[in-house]
C-alpha positions in Angstrom: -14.1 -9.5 11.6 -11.3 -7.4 11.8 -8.0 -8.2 13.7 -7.7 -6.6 17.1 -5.0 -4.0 18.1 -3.6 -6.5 20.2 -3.1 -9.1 17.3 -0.3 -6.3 16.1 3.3 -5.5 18.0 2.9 -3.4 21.0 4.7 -0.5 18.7 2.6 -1.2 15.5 0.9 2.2 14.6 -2.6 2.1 12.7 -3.8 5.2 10.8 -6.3 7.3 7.8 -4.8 9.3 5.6 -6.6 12.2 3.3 -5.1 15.1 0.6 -5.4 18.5 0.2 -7.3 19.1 -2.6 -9.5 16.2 -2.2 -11.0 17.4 1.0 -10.0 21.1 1.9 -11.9 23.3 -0.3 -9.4 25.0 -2.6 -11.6 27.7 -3.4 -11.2 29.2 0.5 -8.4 30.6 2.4 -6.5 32.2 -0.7 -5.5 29.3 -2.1 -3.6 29.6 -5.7 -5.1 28.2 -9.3 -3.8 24.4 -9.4 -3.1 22.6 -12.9 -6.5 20.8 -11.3 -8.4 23.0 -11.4 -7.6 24.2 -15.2 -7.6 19.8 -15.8 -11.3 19.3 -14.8 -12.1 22.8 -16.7 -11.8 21.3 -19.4 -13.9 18.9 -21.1 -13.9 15.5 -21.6 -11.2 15.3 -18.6 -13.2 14.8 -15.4 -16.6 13.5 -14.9 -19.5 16.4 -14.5 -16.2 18.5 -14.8 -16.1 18.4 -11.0 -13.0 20.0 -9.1 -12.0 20.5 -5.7 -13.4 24.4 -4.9 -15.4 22.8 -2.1 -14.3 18.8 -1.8 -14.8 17.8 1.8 -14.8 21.6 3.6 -12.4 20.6 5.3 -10.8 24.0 5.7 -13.6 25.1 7.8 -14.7 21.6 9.5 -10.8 20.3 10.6 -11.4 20.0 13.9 -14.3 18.0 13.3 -12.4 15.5 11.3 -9.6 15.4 13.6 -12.5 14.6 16.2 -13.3 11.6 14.3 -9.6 10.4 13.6 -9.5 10.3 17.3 -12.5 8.5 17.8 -11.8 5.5 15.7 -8.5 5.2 17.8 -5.7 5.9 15.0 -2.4 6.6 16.1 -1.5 8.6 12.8 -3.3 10.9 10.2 -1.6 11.1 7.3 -2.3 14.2 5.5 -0.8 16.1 2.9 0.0 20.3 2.0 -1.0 22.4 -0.7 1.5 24.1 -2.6 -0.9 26.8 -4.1 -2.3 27.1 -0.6 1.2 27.7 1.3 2.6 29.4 -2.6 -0.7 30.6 -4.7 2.1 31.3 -7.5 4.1 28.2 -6.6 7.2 30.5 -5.7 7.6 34.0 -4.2 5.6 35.3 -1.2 3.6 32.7 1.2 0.1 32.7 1.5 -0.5 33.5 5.3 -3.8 32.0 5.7 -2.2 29.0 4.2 0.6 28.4 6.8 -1.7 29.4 9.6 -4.2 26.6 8.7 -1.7 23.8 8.3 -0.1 25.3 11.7 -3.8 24.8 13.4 -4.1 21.5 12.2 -0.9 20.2 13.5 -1.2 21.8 16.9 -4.8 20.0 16.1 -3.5 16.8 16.0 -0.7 17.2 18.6 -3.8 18.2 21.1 -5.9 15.1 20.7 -2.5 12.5 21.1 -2.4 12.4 17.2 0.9 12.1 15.0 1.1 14.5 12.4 2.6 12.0 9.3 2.7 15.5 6.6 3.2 14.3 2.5 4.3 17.9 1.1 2.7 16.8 -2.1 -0.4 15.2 -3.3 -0.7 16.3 -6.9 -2.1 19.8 -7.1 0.9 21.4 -8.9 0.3 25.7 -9.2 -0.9 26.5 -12.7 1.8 28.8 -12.9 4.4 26.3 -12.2 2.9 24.3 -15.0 2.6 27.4 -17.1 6.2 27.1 -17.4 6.4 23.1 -18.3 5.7 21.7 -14.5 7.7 18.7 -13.9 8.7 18.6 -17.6 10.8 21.7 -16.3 14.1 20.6 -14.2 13.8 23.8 -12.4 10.7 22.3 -10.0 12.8 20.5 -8.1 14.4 23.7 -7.0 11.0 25.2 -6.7 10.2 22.3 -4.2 12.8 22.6 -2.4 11.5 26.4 -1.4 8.1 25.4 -0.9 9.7 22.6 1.1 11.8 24.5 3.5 9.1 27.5 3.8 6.2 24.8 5.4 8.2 22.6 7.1 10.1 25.7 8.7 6.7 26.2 9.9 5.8 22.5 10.6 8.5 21.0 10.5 9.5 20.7 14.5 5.8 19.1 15.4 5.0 16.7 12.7 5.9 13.5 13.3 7.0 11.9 9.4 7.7 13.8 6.6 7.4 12.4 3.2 8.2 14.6 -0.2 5.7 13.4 -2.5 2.8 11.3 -2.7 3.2 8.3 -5.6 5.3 9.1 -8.2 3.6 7.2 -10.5 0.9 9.0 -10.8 2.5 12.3 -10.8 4.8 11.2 -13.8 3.6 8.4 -16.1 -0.4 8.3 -14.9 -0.9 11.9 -15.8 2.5 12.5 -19.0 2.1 9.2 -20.7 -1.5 8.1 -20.4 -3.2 11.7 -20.2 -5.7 10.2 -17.1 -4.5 12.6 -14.3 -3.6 16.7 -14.9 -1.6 18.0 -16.4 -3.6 15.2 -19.1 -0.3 15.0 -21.5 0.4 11.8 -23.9 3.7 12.1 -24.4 6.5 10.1 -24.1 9.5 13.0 -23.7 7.1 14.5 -21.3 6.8 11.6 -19.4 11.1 10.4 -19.0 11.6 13.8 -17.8 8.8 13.9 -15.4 9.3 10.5 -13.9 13.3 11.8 -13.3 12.5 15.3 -12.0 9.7 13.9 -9.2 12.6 11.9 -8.1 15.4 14.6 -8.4 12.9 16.5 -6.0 12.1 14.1 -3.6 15.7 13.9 -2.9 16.0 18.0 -2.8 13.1 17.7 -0.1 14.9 15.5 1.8 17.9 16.8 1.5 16.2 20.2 2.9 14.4 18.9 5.5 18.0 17.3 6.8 19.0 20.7 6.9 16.4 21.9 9.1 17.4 19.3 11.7 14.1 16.9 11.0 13.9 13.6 11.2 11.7 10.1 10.3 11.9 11.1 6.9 10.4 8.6 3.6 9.4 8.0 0.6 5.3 7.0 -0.5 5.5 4.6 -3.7 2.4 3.1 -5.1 2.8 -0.4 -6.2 0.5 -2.7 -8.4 1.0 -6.2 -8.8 1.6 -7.0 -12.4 0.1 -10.3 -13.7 1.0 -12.0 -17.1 -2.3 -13.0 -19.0 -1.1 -16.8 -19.3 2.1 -18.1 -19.8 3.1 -17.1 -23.2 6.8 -14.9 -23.3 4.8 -12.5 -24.5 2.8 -12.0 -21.7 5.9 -12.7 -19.3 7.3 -9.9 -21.0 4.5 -7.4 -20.6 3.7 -8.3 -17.0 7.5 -7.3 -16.6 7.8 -4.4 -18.3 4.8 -2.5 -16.0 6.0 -4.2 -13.0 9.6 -2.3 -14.2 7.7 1.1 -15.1 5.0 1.1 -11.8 7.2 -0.5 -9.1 10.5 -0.5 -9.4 11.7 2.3 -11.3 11.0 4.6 -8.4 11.8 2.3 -5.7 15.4 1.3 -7.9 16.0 5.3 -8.2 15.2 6.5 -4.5 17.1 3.1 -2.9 19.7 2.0 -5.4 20.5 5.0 -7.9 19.5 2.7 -10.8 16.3 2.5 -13.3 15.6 -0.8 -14.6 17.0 -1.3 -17.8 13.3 -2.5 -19.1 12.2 1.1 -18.5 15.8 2.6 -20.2 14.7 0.4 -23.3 12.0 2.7 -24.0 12.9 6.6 -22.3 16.3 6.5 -21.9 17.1 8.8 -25.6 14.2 11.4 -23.8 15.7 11.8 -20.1 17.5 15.4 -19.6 21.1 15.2 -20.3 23.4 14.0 -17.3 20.5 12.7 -15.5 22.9 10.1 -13.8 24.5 12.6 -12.2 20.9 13.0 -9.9 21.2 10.3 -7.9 23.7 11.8 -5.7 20.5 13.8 -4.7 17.6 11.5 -5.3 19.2 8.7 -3.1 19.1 11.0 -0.3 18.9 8.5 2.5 15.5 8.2 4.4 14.7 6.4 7.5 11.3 4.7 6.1 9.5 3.5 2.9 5.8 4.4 2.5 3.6 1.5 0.5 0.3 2.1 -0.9 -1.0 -1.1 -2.6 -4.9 -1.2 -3.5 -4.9 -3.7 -6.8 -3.4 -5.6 -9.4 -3.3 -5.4 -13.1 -3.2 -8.4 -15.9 -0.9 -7.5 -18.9 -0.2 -8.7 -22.2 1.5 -7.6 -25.5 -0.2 -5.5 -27.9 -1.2 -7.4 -31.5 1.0 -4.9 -33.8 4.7 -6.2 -33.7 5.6 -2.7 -34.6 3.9 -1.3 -31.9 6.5 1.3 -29.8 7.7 0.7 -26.2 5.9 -0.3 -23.8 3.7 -2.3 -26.8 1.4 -3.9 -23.9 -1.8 -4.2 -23.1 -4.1 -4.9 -20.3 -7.1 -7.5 -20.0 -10.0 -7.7 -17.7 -9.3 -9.9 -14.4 -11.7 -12.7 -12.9 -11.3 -11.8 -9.5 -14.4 -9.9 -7.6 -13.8 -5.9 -8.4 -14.2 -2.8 -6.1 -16.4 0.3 -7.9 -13.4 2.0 -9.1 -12.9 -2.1 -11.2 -10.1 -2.7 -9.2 -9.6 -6.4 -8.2 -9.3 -7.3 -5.0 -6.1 -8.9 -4.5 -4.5 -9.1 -1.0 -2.0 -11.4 -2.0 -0.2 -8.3 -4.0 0.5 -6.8 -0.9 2.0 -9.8 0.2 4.2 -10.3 -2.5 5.3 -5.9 -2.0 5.7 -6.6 1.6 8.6 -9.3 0.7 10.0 -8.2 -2.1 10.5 -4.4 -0.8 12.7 -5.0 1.5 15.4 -6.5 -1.6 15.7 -2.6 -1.9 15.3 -1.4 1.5 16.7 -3.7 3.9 15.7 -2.9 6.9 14.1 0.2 6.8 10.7 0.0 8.8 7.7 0.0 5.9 4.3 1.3 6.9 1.3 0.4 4.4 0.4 4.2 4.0 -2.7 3.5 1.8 -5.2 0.6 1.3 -8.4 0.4 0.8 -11.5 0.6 -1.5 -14.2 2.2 -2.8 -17.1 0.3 -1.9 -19.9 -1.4 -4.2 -23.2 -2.0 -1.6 -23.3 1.6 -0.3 -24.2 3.2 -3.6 -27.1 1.3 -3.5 -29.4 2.2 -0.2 -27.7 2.7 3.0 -24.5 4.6 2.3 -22.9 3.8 5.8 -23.3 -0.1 5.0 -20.0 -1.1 4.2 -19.4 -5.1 4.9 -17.2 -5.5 1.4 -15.3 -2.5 3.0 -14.5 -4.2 6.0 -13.9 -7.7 4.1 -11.3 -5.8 1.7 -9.0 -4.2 5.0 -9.5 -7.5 7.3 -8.1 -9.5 4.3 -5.3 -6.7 3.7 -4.8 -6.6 7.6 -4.0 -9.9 8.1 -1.7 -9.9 5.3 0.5 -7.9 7.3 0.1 -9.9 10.1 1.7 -12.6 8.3 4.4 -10.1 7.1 5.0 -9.6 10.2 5.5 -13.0 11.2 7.5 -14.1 8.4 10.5 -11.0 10.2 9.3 -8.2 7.8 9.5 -4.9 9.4 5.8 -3.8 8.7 5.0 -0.8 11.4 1.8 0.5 10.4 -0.7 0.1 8.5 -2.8 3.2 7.1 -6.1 3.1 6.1 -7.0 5.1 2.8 -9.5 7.4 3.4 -10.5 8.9 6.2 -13.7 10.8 4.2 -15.8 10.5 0.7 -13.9 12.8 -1.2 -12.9 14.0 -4.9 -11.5 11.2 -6.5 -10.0 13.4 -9.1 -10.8 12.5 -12.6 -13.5 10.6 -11.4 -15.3 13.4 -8.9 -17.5 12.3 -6.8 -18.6 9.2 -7.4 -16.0 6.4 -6.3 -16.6 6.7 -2.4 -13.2 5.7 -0.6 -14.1 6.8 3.0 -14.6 5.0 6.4 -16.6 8.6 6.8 -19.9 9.0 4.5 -19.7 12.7 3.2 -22.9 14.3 1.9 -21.5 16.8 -0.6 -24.8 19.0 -0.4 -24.4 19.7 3.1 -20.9 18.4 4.2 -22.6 16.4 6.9 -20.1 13.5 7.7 -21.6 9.8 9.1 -19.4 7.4 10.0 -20.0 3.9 8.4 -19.7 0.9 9.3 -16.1 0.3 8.8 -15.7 2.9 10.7 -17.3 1.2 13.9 -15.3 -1.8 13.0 -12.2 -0.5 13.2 -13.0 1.7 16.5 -13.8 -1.9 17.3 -10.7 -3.5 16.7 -8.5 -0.9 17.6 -9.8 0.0 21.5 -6.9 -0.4 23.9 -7.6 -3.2 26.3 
């Protein structure tokens, strides 16, 4: 059973989040080529080489969705904007179906008692931004900082939170260094100068959105807990080394103006020159820290002593795994939700993603969920104890509101508390769904 509303502080906000591309439909509504759609064009990337041009319909059926945010009682929707939608060239003259949609579904939200928590970027960079080397290309964060202040000039003075750019992780080393996520690179110069430049735009956002008098602004990081395969230095060593390059490299640079020097060891001779000289921008201060926190990792070193940097490897975990072979590991977020605020202080955190993609409703009933609702009960009442141990946890996000395209992966992995038949877009809520209705009903 899930924890009740009232197990939480009187203030604590619960919420869904969802992405553009994953749900809109970026084939509607003049929407510009994303490095996406030219990823899962090409084969081998993306299973049945499966892309967003429909996803959820979303673009058509958002007041339907907002309908069901609503229903299950969230206080917050996190969703995010499309750059090609708002910029189909990524610079140069708006879409106007583009702002006009993201202005409906704010005034959307607003009208059904819903805060508007907007992530400006959720991975679907313009093709011809990454014509001319993406986030390999200092430039972008200029380029950001335009998109930024031309939707939030439009958005900006309703949405509640504002956060520059969903997990930087992913945007950098996930998709430069180990070729899994668009642009699909394997390269390691590639990879230092896109894990600098997401963060030398984050801060440009921020610093942009300050200037247009906003406020509540943060950062989303994705975190994964890093476990040494047994106790050998070696393995000490590798556990470290991925904790340094998933977690605290982006947390160090937005918070501190420092990369750990485990990271350094192995990108420092292929960061752009004077990149020290960023931080004055990066650590742009914000008023909140985003976690998303799904799994942990087990890590050893690689068997070649002359492997290069990061020379480690990862092994298979014992614990029970979610269909994307995720374990499920609650006491991760645990450790996150104490060990965060060594860099944050304290700045509120919100859990802006958790959850799963679930293993019984692939087989029979889609809208049975029960491991769903074992995963975020578990997850839930680690924050609960956060909370009572005087961390300032206040909210807690669940990730995702709808089935969707779970990018390299299409549509197989089904994160939703919302069933989505792709054939005919029909949307059921599951189980979890009820559940948390359930648990969150005001008394």
């Amino acid at each position: 059973m899930l924890p009740h509303r009232t197990d939480f502080p009187s203030d604590f906000l619960f919420g869904t989040a969802t992405s553009a591309y994953q749900i809109e439909g970026h084939a509607k509504g003049g929407a510009g080529r994303t490095h996406w759609d030219d990823f899962a064009a090409t084969p081998g990337n993306v299973a049945g080489a499966e892309n967003g041009a429909v996803a959820c319909g979303h673009l058509d059926l958002w007041a339907k969705d907002l309908d069901l945010v609503k229903g299950a009682g969230f206080d917050v929707y996190r969703f995010s904007t499309s750059w090609a939608r708002v910029l189909p060239e990524g610079r140069g003259t708006p879409n106007p179906a583009g702002l006009d949609f993201y202005d409906r579904l704010v005034d959307g939200m607003l009208e059904r008692g819903i805060k508007p928590a907007v992530t400006l970027y959720h991975w679907e960079l313009p093709s011809p931004l990454s014509d001319l080397g993406g986030w390999r290309n200092r430039d972008i964060a200029s380029w950001f900082a335009d998109f930024t202040e031309i939707i939030m000039s439009r958005i900006g003075d309703r949405v509640w939170s504002a956060a520059p750019i969903n997990e930087p992780w992913c945007v950098s080393w996930l998709s430069h260094f180990e070729g899994h996520h668009a642009p699909g690179l394997r390269d390691i110069r590639a990879t230092a100068r896109a894990m600098h430049h997401v963060l030398l735009a984050h801060g440009r956002a921020i610093e942009v959105m300050r200037g247009l008098g906003m406020s509540n602004l943060g950062a989303v990081c994705n975190m994964e807990f890093a476990a040494p395969v047994d106790d050998s230095a070696g393995a000490q060593r590798a556990a470290l080394v991925q904790d340094a390059i998933y977690n605290r490299f982006f947390l160090s640079g937005i918070t501190k103006g420092t990369y750990p020097t485990e990271v350094l060891e192995g990108i420092e001779p292929y960061l752009p020159p004077g990149w020290q000289d960023d931080f004055a921008s990066i650590t742009a201060p914000i008023d909140w820290i985003g976690v998303n926190y799904y799994t942990r990792k087990i890590y050893g070193p690689v068997d070649d002593p002359s492997a290069p940097w990061p020379a480690t490897r990862e092994h298979d975990g014992p614990l029970p795994k979610t269909a994307m072979g995720w374990e499920v590991y609650p006491d991760g977020l645990a450790h996150f939700l104490k060990t965060v605020p060594e860099y944050t202080g304290s700045l509120p955190i919100y859990v802006t993603e958790n959850g799963m993609a679930g293993l019984v409703e692939r087989q029979g009933d889609p809208t049975h969920d029960p491991d769903r609702i074992a995963y975020l009960a578990d997850h839930m009442r680690v924050v609960q104890d956060a909370i009572a141990g005087g961390v300032p946890v206040k909210g807690y996000f669940t990730w995702s509101l709808l089935d969707n395209y779970e990018w390299a992966l299409g549509y197989a992995p089904r994160f939703g508390l919302v069933h989505v038949d792709f054939e005919t877009l029909t949307r059921t809520p599951k189980a979890s769904y009820h559940a948390l209705r359930k648990a969150l009903t005001r008394p």
